[in-house]
C-alpha positions as CSV (number, residue, x, y, z in Angstrom):
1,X,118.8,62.9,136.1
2,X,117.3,65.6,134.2
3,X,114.2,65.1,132.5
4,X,114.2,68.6,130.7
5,X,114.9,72.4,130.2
6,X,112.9,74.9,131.5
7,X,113.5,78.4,130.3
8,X,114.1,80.9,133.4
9,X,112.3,84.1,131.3
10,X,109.1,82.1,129.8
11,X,109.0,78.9,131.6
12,X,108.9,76.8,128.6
13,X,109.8,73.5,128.9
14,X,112.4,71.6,126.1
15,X,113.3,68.2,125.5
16,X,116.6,68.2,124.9
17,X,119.3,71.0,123.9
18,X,118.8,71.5,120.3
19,X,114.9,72.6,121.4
20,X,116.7,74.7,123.7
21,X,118.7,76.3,121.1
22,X,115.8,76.6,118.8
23,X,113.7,78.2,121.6
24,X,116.6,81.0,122.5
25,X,116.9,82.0,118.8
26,X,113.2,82.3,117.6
27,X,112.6,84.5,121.3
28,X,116.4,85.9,122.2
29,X,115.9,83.7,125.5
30,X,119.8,82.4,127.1
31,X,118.5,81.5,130.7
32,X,117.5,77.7,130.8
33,X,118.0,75.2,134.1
34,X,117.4,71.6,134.3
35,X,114.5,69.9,135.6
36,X,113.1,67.1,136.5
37,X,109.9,67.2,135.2
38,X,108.9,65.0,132.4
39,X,107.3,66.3,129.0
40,X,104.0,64.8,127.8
41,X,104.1,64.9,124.6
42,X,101.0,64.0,122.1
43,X,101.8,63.2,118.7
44,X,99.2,63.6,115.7
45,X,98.2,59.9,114.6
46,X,97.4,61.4,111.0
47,X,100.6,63.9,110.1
48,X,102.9,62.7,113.0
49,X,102.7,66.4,114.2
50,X,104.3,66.4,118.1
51,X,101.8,68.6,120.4
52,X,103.2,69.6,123.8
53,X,99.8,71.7,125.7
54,X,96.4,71.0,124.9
55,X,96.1,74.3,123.1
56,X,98.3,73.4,120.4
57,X,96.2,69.8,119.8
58,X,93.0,72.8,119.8
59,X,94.8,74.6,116.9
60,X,96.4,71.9,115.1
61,X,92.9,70.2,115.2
62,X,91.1,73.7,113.8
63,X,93.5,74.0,111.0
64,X,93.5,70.2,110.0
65,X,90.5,68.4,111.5
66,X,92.9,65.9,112.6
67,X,91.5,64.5,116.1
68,X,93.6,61.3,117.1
69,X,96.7,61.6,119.3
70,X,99.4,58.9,120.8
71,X,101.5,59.7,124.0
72,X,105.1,59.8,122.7
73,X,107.8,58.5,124.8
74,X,110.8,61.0,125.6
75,X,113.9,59.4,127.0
76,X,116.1,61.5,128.9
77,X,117.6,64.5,127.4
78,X,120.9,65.9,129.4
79,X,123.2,63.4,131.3
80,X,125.9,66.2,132.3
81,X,126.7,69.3,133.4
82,X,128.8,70.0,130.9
83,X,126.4,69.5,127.9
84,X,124.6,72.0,129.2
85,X,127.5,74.3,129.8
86,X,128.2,74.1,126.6
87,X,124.9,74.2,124.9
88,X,124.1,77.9,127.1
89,X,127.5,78.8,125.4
90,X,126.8,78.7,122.0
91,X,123.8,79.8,122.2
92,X,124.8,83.2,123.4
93,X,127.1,83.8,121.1
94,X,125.2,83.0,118.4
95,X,122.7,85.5,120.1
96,X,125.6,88.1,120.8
97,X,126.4,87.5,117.0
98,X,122.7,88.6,115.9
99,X,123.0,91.6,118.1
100,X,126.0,92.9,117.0
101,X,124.9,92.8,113.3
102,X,121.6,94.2,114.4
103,X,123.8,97.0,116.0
104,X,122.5,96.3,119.8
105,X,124.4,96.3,122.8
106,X,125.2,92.3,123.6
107,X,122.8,90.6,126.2
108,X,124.1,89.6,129.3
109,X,125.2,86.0,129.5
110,X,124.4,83.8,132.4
111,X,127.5,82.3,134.4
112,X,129.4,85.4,132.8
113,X,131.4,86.4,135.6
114,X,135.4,87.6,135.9
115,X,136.9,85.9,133.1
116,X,139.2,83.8,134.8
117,X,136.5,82.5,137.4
118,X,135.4,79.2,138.0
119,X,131.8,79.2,136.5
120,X,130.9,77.5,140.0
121,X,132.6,79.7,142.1
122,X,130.8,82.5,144.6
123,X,132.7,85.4,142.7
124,X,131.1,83.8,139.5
125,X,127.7,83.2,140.5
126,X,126.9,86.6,142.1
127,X,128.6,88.8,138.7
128,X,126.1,86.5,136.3
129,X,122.9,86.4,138.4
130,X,120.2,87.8,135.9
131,X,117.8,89.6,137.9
132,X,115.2,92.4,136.5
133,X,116.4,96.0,135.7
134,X,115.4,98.4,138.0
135,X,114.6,102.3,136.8
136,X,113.7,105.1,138.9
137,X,110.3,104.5,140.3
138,X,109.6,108.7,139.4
139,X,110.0,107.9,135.7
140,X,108.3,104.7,135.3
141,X,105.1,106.2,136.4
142,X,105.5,108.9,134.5
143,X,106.0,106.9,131.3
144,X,103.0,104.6,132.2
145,X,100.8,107.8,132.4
146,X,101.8,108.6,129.0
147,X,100.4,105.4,127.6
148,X,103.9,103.3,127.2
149,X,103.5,99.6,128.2
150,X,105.9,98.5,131.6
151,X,108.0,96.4,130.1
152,X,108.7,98.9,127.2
153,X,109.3,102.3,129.6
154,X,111.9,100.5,131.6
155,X,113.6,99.2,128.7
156,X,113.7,102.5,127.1
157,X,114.6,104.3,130.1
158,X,117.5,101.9,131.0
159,X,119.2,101.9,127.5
160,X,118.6,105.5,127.3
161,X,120.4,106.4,130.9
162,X,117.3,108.8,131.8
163,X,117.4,110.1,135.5
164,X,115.1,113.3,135.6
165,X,113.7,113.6,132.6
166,X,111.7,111.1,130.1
167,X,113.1,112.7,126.8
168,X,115.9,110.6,126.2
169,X,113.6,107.5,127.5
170,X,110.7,109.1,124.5
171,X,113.4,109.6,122.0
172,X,115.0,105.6,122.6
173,X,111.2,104.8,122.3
174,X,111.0,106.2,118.7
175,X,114.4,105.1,117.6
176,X,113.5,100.9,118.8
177,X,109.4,101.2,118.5
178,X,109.9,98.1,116.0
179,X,112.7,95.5,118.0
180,X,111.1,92.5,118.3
181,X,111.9,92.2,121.9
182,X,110.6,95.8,123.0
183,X,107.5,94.7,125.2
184,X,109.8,91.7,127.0
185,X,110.7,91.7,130.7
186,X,113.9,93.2,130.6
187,X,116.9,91.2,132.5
188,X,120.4,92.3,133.3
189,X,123.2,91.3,135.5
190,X,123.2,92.4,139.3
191,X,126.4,93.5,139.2
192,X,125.3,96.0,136.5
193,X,122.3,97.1,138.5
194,X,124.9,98.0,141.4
195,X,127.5,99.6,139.1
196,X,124.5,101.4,138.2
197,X,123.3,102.8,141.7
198,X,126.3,103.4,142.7
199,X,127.5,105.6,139.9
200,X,124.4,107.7,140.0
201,X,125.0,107.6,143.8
202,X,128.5,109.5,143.4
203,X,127.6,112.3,140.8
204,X,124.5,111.8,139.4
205,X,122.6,114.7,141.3
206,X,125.9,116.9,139.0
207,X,126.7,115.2,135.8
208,X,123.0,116.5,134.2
209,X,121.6,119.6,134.9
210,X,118.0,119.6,136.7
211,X,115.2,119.7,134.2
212,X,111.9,120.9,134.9
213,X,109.6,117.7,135.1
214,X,106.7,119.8,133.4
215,X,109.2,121.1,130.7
216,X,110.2,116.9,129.9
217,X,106.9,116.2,129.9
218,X,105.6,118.4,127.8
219,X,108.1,117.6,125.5
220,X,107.5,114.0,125.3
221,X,104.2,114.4,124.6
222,X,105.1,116.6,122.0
223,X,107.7,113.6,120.5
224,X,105.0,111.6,120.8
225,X,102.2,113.9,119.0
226,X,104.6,114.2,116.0
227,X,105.2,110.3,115.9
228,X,101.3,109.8,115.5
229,X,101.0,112.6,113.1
230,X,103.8,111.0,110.8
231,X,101.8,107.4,110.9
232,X,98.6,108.9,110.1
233,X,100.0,110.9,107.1
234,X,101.9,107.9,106.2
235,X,98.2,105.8,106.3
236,X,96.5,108.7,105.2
237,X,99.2,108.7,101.9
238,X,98.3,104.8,101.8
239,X,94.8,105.3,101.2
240,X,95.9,107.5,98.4
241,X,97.6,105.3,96.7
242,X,94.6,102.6,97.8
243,X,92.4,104.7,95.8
244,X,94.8,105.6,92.7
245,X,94.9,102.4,92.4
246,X,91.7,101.4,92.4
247,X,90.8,103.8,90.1
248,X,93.9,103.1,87.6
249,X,92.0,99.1,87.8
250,X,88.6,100.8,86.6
251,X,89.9,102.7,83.9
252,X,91.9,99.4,82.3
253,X,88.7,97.4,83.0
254,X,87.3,100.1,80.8
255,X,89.7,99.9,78.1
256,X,89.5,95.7,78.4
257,X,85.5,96.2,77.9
258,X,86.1,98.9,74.7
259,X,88.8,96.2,73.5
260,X,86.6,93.7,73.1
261,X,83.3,96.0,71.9
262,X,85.7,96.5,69.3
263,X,86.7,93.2,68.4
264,X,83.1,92.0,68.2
265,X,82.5,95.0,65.8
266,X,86.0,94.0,63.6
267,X,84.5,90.6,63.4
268,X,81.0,91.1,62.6
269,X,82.3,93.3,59.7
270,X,84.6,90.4,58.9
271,X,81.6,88.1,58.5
272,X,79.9,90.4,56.7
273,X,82.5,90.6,54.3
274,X,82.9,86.7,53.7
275,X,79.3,86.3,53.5
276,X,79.4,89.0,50.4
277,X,82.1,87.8,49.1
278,X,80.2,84.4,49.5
279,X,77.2,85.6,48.2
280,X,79.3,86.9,44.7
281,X,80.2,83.8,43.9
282,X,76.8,82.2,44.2
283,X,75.8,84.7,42.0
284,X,78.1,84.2,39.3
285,X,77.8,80.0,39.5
286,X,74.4,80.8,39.1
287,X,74.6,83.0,36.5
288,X,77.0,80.6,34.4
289,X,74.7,77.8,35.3
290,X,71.4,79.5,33.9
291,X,73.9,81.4,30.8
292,X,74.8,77.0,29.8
293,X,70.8,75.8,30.6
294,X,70.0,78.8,28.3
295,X,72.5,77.4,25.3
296,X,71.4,73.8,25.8
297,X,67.5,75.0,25.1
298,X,68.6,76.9,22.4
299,X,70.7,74.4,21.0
300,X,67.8,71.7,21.0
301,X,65.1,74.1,19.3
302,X,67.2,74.5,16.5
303,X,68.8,77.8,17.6
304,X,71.8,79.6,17.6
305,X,73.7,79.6,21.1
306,X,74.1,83.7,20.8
307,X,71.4,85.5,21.0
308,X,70.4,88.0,18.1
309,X,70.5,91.5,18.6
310,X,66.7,91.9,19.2
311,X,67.0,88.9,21.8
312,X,69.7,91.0,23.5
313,X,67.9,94.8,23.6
314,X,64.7,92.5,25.4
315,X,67.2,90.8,27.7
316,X,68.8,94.3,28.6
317,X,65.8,95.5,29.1
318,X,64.6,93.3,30.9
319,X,67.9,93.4,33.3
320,X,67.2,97.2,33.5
321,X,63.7,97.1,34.6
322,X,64.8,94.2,37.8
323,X,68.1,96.2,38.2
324,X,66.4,99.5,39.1
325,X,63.2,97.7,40.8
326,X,66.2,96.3,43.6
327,X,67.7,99.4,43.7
328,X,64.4,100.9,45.0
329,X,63.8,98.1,47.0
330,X,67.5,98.6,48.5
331,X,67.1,101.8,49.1
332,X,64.0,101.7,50.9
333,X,65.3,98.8,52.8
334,X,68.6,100.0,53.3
335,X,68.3,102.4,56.3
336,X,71.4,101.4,58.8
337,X,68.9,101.1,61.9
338,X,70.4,102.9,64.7
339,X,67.7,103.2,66.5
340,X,66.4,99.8,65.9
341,X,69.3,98.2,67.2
342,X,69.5,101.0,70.4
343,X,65.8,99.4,71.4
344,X,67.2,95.7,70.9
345,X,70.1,96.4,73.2
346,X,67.5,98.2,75.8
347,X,65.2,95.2,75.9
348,X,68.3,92.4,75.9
349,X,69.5,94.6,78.8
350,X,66.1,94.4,80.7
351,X,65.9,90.6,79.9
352,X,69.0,90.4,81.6
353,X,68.0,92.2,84.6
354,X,64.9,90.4,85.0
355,X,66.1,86.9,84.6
356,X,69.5,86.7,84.9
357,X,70.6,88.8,87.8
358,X,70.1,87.7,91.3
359,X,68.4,84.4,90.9
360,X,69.6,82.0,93.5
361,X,71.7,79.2,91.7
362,X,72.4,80.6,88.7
363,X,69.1,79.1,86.6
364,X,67.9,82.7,85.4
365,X,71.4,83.2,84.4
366,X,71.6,80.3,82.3
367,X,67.9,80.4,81.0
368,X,68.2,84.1,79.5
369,X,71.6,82.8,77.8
370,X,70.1,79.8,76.2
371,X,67.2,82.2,74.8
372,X,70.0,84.5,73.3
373,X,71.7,81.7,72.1
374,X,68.4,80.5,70.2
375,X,66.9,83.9,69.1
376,X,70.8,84.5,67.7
377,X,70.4,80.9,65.7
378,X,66.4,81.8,64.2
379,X,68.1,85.0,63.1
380,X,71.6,83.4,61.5
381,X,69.1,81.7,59.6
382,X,67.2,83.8,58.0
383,X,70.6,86.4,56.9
384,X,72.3,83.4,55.8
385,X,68.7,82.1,53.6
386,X,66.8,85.4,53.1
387,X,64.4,83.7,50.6
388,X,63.4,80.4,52.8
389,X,60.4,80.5,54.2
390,X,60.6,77.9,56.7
391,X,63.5,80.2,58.9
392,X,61.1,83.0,58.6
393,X,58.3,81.4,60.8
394,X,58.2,80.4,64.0
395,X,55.7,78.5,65.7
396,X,54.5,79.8,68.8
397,X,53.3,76.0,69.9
398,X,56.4,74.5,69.6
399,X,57.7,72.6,72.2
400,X,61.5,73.6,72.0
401,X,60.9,77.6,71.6
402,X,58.4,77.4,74.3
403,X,60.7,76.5,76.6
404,X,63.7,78.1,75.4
405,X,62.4,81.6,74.0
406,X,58.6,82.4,75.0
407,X,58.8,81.1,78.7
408,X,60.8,84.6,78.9
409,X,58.8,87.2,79.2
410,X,60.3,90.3,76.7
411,X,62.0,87.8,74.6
412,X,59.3,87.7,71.8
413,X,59.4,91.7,72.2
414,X,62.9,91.1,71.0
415,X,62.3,89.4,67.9
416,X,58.9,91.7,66.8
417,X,62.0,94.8,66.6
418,X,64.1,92.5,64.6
419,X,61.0,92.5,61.9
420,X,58.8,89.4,63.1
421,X,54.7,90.2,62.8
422,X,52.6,88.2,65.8
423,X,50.0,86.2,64.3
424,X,47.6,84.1,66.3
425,X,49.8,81.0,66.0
426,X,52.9,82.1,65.2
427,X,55.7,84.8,64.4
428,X,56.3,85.3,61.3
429,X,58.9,87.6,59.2
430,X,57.3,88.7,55.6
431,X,60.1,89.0,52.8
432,X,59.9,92.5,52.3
433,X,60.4,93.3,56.3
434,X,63.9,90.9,56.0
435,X,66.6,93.5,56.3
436,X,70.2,91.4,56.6
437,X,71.7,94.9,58.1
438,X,69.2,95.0,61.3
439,X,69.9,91.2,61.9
440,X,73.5,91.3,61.5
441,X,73.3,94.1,64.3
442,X,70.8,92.0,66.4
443,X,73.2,89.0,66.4
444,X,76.0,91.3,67.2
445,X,73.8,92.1,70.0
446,X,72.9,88.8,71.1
447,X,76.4,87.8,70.6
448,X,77.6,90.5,73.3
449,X,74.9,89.7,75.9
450,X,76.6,85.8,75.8
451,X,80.0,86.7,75.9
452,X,80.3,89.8,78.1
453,X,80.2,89.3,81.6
454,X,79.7,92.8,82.1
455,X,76.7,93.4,79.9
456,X,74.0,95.4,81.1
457,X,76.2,96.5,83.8
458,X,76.9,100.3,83.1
């Protein structure tokens, strides 16, 4: 009793028929025979996978890890004649099917003798023996001299009924260079073979006129020259578009870096326009509050709530005099720092460099952004409480901007351009250096460096 399939092309041996049917579709394979030789097979203990060689446990065992196998039993697989009959059957015409849509000749069936035959018969058996194609020995060689593979020069020179010259052989080559069978042995029916000899034996020598085996050859090397020169223009056209679009990818990077510059612009302004806005309405609380405090004295010393006329031209002039000594004060102040902020971008961009790029594990990386992300809080604090001493001074012993800020070599260069003076023990911003515009661009700045991945990158 048969124990298995073996394939007659491959030598692949199958379980049972539906393994055999899987087989002939995935490789165009129709020539199986029973055998008696059992199939080992080792199944994966882990994902039940079934392994059949020991190269396949190799693989599966690479790709998984999975190292544990169990022998599988296999019973029996074919207990007539006739289920293999009739297996080897359907699957050549599901093959002929595939062939015919793929518009190739159909293959050549095995038992496929006259029609009316029995299968078993000797008439049978010698018109469906499958036996290897056979091409003029002449041809062959030349073919193999031109750099085409065995298997693919007779298959090419068969279909394309060449007998002195390799053109039509060259010509097949470029027409089927992508079948999926073209580099397989090539098998055909003996009877086929000997129609074959023996019509080239009765007028092949008149039904083609002689062609000069230099001329054919030169002319297949020329097919062949043009068919390399249209793949490299077609890889050359590739690398083309390669590049386009690499470039196309650096130009919207661009654009997404731009974008967000200018969103971190539009939202700087925005905060600078809520903190004036802000900054009106402190004003004018305070100015109610101090215009009520001013009643309540007057009202206790026995005075009028409205001032007289005389109290009023003091009061105005008094308002005058502080009115223009802010404007001067403004205006001196009040020099949009281009430059300033130019130098605190340079030196953020240097910190960067130095501390952030290429340090092994990321620590400079996330040392330098903890030092913007302080130096950007000292600074918030003094725009949003210009008048409070205690933001304006920094401590050059303390613990926490030690560590954070000073251990960072160009960081305290940082905050001398945003107007802090080095003392002896500390940093310290005087009230007249305190210009809201220059720190509102440093934390704009600072701001950038922690968000932009690309910063300091052009």
């Amino acid at each position: 009793m048969a124990k298995s399939l073996r394939c007659a092309v491959c030598g692949t041996l199958l379980r049972n028929v539906a393994e055999a049917q899987n087989h002939g579709e995935l490789t165009g394979h129709s020539s199986f025979e029973e055998s008696t030789e059992a199939i080992k097979v080792m199944k994966c203990v882990s994902c039940g996978k079934p392994c059949r060689t020991d190269a396949e446990r190799d693989m599966h065992k690479r790709f998984t890890g999975h190292a544990e196998y169990a022998e599988e039993k296999a019973e029996a697989v074919l207990n007539t004649e006739q289920e293999m009959k009739e297996a080897r059957d359907a699957m050549e015409e599901d093959t002929d099917m595939l062939r015919a849509a793929l518009g190739k000749p159909p293959r050549a069936k095995v038992g496929a003798g006259t029609h009316g035959a029995d299968p078993g018969s000797e008439a049978g058996d010698s018109g469906g023996e499958l036996v290897t194609a056979e091409v003029p020995d002449a041809l062959l060689k030349e073919m193999e001299e031109m750099g085409f593979g065995r298997n693919r020069a007779v298959r090419a020179i068969w279909f394309s009924k060449a007998v002195t010259s390799v053109e039509a052989a060259v010509n097949w080559l470029l027409e089927h260079d992508t079948d999926p069978d073209i580099d397989e042995p090539l098998m055909v029916k003996k009877a086929d073979i000997e129609g074959a000899a023996g019509g080239s034996g009765a007028d092949g020598g008149s039904s083609k006129e002689p062609v000069d085996p230099a001329e054919a050859r030169r002319k297949a090397e020329e097919l062949v020259r043009k068919a390399r020169e249209k793949r490299e223009k077609e890889e050359k056209e590739l690398e083309r578009q390669r590049e386009l679009e690499r470039i196309r990818a650096g130009k919207e990077m661009q654009k997404m870096r731009e974008k967000d510059e200018e969103l971190a612009l539009k939202r700087i302004a925005e905060q600078r326009k809520r903190e004036k806005e802000e900054e009106a309405r402190a004003r004018e609380e305070l100015r109610k509050k101090l215009e009520e405090d001013r009643k309540e004295r007057r009202r206790r010393l026995g005075l009028p709530e409205e001032l007289t006329e005389e109290e009023k031209a003091r009061e105005a002039e008094k308002r005058k005099k502080q009115e223009e000594e802010e404007a001067s004060k403004k205006a001196f102040n009040y020099v949009k720092p281009v430059s300033a902020l130019s130098k605190m971008r340079n030196q953020l961009v240097d910190l960067k460099k130095q501390h952030a790029t290429g340090t092994a594990g990321g620590s400079g990386e996330e040392a330098f952004k903890t030092a913007c992300a302080t130096m950007m809080r000292y600074l918030g604090n003094i725009a949003a409480n210009p008048g409070e001493e205690k933001f304006r001074t920094i401590r050059l012993a303390n613990a926490a901007f030690q560590q954070r800020v000073s251990s960072l070599p160009g960081a305290i260069n940082f905050l001398v351009t945003c107007g802090f003076e080095k003392t002896d023990d500390a940093l310290v911003m005087r009230p007249e250096n305190v210009n809201v515009e220059l720190l509102n661009g440093a934390g704009g700045a600072l701001n950038e460096a922690l968000t932009n991945p690309f910063f300091g990158m052009l």
